[in-house]
Every structure is written in structure tokens, then in C-alpha cells.
C-alpha positions in Angstrom: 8.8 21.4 -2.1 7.1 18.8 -4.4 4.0 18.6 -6.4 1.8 15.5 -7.3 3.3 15.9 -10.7 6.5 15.8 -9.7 6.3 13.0 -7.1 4.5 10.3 -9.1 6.9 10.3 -11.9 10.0 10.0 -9.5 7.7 7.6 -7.5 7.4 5.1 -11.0 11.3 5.8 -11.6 12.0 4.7 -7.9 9.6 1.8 -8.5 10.8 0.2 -12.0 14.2 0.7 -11.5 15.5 -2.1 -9.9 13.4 -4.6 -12.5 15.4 -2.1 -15.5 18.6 -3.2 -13.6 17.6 -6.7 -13.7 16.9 -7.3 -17.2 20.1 -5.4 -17.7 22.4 -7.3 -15.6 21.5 -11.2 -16.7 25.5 -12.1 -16.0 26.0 -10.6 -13.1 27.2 -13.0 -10.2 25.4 -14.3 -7.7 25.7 -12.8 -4.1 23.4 -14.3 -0.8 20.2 -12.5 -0.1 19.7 -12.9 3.4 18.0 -9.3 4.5 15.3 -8.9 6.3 12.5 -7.1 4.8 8.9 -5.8 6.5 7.3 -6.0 3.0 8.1 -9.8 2.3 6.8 -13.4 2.4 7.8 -15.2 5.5 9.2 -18.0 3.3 12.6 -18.0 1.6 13.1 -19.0 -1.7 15.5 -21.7 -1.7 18.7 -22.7 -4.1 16.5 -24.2 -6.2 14.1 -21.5 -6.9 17.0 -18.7 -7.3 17.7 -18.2 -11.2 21.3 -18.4 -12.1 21.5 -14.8 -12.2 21.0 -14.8 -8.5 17.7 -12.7 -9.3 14.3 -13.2 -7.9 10.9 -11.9 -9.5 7.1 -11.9 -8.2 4.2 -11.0 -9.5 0.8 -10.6 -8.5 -2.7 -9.0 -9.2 -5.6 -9.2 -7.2 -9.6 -8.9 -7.7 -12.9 -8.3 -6.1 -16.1 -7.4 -7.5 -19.9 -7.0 -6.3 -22.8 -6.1 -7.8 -26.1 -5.5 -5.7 -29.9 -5.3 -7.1 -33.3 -4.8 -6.0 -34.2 -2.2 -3.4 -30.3 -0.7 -4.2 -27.8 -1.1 -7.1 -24.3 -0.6 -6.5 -21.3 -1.8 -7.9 -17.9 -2.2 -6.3 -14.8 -3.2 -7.5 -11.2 -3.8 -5.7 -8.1 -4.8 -7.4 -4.1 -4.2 -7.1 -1.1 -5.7 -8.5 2.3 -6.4 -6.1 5.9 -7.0 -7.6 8.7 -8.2 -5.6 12.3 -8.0 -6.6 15.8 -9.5 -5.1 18.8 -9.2 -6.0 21.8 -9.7 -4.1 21.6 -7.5 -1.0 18.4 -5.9 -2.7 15.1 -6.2 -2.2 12.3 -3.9 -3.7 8.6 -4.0 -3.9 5.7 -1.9 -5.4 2.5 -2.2 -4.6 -0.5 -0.8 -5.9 -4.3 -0.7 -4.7 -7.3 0.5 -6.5 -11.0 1.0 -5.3 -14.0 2.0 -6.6 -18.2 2.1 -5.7 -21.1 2.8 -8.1 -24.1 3.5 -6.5 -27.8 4.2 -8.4 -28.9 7.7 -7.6 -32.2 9.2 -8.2 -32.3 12.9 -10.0 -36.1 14.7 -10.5 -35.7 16.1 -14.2 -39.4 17.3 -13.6 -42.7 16.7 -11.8 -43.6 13.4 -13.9 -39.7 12.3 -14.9 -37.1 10.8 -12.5 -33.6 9.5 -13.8 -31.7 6.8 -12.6 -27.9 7.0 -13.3 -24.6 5.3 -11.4 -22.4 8.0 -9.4 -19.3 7.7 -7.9 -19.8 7.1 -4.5 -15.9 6.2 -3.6 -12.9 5.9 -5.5 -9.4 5.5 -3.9 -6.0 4.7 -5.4 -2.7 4.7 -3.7 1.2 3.1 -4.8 3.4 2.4 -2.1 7.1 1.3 -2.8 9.9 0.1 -0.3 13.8 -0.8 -1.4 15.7 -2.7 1.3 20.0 -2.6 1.3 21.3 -5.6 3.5 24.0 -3.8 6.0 24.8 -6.7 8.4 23.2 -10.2 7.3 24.4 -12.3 10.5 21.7 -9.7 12.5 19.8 -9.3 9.8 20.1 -5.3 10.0 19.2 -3.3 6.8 18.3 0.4 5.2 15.5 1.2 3.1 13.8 3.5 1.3 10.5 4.0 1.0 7.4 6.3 -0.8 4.0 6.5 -0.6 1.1 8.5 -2.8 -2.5 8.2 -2.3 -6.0 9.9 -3.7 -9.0 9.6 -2.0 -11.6 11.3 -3.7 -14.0 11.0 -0.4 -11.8 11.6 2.5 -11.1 14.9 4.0 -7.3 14.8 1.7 -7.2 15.2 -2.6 -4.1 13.2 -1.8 -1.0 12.5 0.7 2.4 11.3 0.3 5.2 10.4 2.0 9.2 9.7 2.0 10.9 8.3 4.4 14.5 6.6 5.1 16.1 4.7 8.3 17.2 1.3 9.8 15.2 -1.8 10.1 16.0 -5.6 11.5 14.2 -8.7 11.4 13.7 -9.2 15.2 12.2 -12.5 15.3 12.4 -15.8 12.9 11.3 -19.1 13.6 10.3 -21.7 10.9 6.3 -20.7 11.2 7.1 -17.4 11.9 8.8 -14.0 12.0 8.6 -9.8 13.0 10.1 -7.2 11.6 10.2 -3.3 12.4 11.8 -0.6 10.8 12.1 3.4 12.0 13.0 6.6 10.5 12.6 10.3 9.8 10.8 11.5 6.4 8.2 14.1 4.9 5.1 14.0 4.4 2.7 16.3 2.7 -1.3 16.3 2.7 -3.3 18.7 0.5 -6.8 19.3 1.7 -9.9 18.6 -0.5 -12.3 21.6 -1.3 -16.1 20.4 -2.5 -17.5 22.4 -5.7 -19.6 25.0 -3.2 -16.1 25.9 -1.5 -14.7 26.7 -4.7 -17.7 28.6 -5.3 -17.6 30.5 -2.4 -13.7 31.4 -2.7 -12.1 28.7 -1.0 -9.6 26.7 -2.2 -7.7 23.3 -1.1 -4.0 23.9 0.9 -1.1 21.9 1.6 0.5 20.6 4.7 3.9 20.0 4.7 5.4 18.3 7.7 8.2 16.2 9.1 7.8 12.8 10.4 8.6 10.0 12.4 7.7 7.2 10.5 7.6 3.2 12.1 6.3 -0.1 10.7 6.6 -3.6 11.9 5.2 -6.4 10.8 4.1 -10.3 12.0 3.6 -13.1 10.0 2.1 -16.6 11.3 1.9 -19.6 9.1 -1.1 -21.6 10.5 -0.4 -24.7 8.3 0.7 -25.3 4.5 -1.7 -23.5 3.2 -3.2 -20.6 5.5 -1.0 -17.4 6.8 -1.8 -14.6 9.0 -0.4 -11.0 8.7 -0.6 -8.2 10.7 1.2 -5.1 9.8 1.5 -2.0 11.5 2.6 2.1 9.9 2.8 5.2 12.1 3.5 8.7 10.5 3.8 10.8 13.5 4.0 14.4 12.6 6.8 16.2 14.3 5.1 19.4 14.1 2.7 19.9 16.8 -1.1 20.6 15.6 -0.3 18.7 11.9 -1.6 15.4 11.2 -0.4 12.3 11.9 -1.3 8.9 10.1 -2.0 5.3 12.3 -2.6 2.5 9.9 -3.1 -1.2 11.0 -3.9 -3.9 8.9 -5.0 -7.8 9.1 -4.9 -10.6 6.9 -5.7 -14.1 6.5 -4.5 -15.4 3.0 -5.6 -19.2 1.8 -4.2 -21.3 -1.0 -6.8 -22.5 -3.6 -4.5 -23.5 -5.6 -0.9 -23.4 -7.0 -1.4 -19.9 -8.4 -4.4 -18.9 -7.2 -5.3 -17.5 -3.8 -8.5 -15.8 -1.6 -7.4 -12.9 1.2 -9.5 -11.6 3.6 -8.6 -8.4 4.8 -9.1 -5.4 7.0 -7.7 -2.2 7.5 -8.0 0.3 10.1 -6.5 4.3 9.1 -6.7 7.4 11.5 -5.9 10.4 10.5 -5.4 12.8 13.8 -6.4 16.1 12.0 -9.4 16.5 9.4 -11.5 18.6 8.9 -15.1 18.7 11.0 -17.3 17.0 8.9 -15.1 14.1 8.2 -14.5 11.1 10.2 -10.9 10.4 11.7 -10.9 6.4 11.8 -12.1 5.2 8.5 -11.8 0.7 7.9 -12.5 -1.3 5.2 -13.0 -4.9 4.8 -12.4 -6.8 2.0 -12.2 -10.6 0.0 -10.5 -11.0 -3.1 -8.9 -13.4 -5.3 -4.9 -13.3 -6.0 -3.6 -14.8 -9.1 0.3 -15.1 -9.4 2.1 -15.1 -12.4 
């Protein structure tokens, strides 16, 4: 059994360790890289591009920001920050997403006085991680590791996480092209979000602790120098019968401005199989924002 405040500091450990290791281990030797990995760019760096160490490191943040006025004021903002690491038969990434919506509400202090003030309307933040160990390079066959923590101060959940281990293989590689899929058992625990009247009124939130089956796969499509597509798919099927289970596609076109600077569009579809009744099961978003990487 885990809390939140036990998981998210194992989660940053799990996260920064393998960029520790790397400022660490400047002389080590250089070994091939040649795993196949769910969470990575479809294009290799080349002999070139490796460091001596035999190391690579990415970085990248992203942003999107709107701000409506007139008949309704509202402010959104979107932003995240991805790091990729290889090394050897390594590979790690952490990735993490940030949202949150302002919206102008009206409070009646008395007959002749109305206040206008921004409330939080949404506000969701989530860090996923995955570390990949190379097993058989000539099939491209590998292990990893992966963890997952998100809040979502409007869904039906104060927060979910998951773990989960298994076996994964690049299935398909061409030069425009590749899939990957991965499977493998884990946990996964949801604790259910109580409003201020439940409290109130004696209620209080619950956890849900479950096994899983957990999948992902994922297709990447170069459309030309500067265009890809991606289209990712993560099922955490709940082994118990009656406790939730989590579908999550997502789609993404991503276009080179420049040399460092990039616009994604992207949408998301997550299902969660058991909520409570006044919540919605399928929930998307759509989004556009600007990557800069460094």
C-alpha cells in the first residue's frame, strides 16, 4: 500500500536517476543503442549526434495560452516539459503535463453589489515516466518500467497512479515509419474525490486499489521533412471485476517552424469505465501549442 506522498517522491527518484548516472559516468564506454522504445522519436540519432560518452540527452517544454473577453473572460493555459535519456541499452523519459482554466464568475454581495472574480474552473497535472532495458537488439525486444501519477481537481478521481512492468518490441520499422507495443501486469490505485457538501455531510473520498493489465502501442508516420503523425494507444484493464479500468488514445500532428521550435496539435480521448453518477466516463481535450527544444 502507497500513498501520494510516498509515490511522488519515489516517482522523481525513478525519473532523475538515470540523468544523476549520466553526469556521473562521463568516461564510461560507449555501447550501441539499438532498443526499441514506445515513448521515442521515430528518428535515430546517428554517429554523429552521439556524444563521446555514448550518451544522449533531450529536452523540451511546451506552451499554450488563451485569453477570451467580452460576453466571457476566461483564461487557459497548457504547458509540459519532456526529457529523453539514452545510454547504452537505456532509455528513459519523463514527461510532464500541466493544465489550467480561469473563468469570470459572478457572486451577489447584496441587492445593489455584484463581484466579479476568476475561479478555477479546471486544473489537471499528471507525470508519467518509462525506462526501457534493450534484451535482444537484433528483434528489437526490450523491458521497461514504467509510472504514472495524475490530479484532476474536476474529474470524478483526487488522483490515480499506476506501476507497471513487462516486455515490449518494436514490431514495425521502415524509413518513414515504425509501431511499437508493449504488455504487462501492474497496480493501480484511484482515490475518489468528495466535494465540500460531502464532507459536510460525513462523507469522505476512498481508495481503489486494483491489479492490472496494462498495454500501449504506438505509430509514428513521417509525412515529409518537416510534418509527423502520432498515434498512441494505453489500456489499464483492471483485473478485478467491478473496478475501473482506464482507455486512453491520443493523436498528433507535430510541424517544424523552425530548428528549435515547433507547433502540435493534439487530441486526447480518456475513458474511465467506473465513476461516479454525475460524472462523465469519456472526457477529450484538444489542444495547440508551441514546443521549444533546448
Amino acid at each position: 500500500m502507497f500513498s501520494r506522498f510516498i509515490l511522488l517522491p519515489l516517482l522523481v527518484i525513478y525519473c532523475i536517476f538515470p540523468i544523476i548516472a549520466y553526469a556521473q559516468e562521463q568516461t564510461a564506454e560507449t555501447s550501441s543503442a539499438d532498443a526499441s522504445d514506445i515513448l521515442f522519436s521515430l528518428e535515430k540519432a546517428n554517429d554523429s549526434q552521439q556524444p563521446s560518452s555514448g550518451t544522449l540527452f533531450t529536452a523540451s517544454a511546451q506552451l499554450g495560452f488563451l485569453y477570451l473577453t467580452g460576453n466571457t473572460r476566461s483564461a487557459d493555459i497548457k504547458t509540459g516539459l519532456d526529457l529523453r535519456f539514452e545510454r547504452g541499452l537505456w532509455r528513459s523519459s519523463f514527461v510532464f503535463d500541466l493544465l489550467v482554466k480561469k473563468t469570470e464568475k459572478e457572486s451577489q454581495i447584496d441587492n445593489n453589489d455584484i463581484r466579479k472574480n476568476f475561479e478555477t474552473t479546471d486544473q489537471k497535472w499528471s507525470i508519467a515516466s518509462q525506462t526501457n532495458y534493450t534484451i535482444d537488439s537484433i528483434n528489437q525486444n526490450y523491458i521497461y518500467g514504467s509510472v504514472f501519477y495524475e490530479e484532476n481537481r474536476f474529474s470524478g478521481f483526487d488522483s490515480q497512479a499506476s506501476v507497471s512492468t513487462g516486455w515490449g518490441r518494436r514490431w514495425f520499422e521502415s524509413k518513414y515509419s515504425s509501431f511499437d507495443a508493449d504488455i504487462g501486469p501492474g497496480f493501480k490505485r484511484d482515490v475518489t474525490h468528495v466535494t465540500t457538501e460531502d464532507v459536510s455531510n460525513g462523507m469522505r473520498s476512498h481508495t481503489q486499489d486494483t491489479f492490472i493489465l496494462q498495454v500501449q502501442a504506438l505509430y509514428r508516420k513521417k509525412i515529409n521533412e518537416h510534418i509527423e503523425f502520432k498515434q498512441s494507444f494505453t489500456i489499464k484493464h483492471a483485473i478485478e471485476v467491478g473496478q475501473n479500468s482506464i482507455y486512453k488514445a491520443e493523436s498528433s500532428i507535430t510541424s517544424k517552424l523552425i530548428d528549435s521550435l515547433q507547433l502540435k496539435v493534439n487530441f486526447v480521448i480518456d475513458y474511465n469505465s467506473k465513476i461516479d453518477d454525475d460524472k462523465a466516463n469519456l472526457n477529450t481535450e484538444t489542444s495547440v501549442v508551441l514546443i521549444y527544444s533546448f
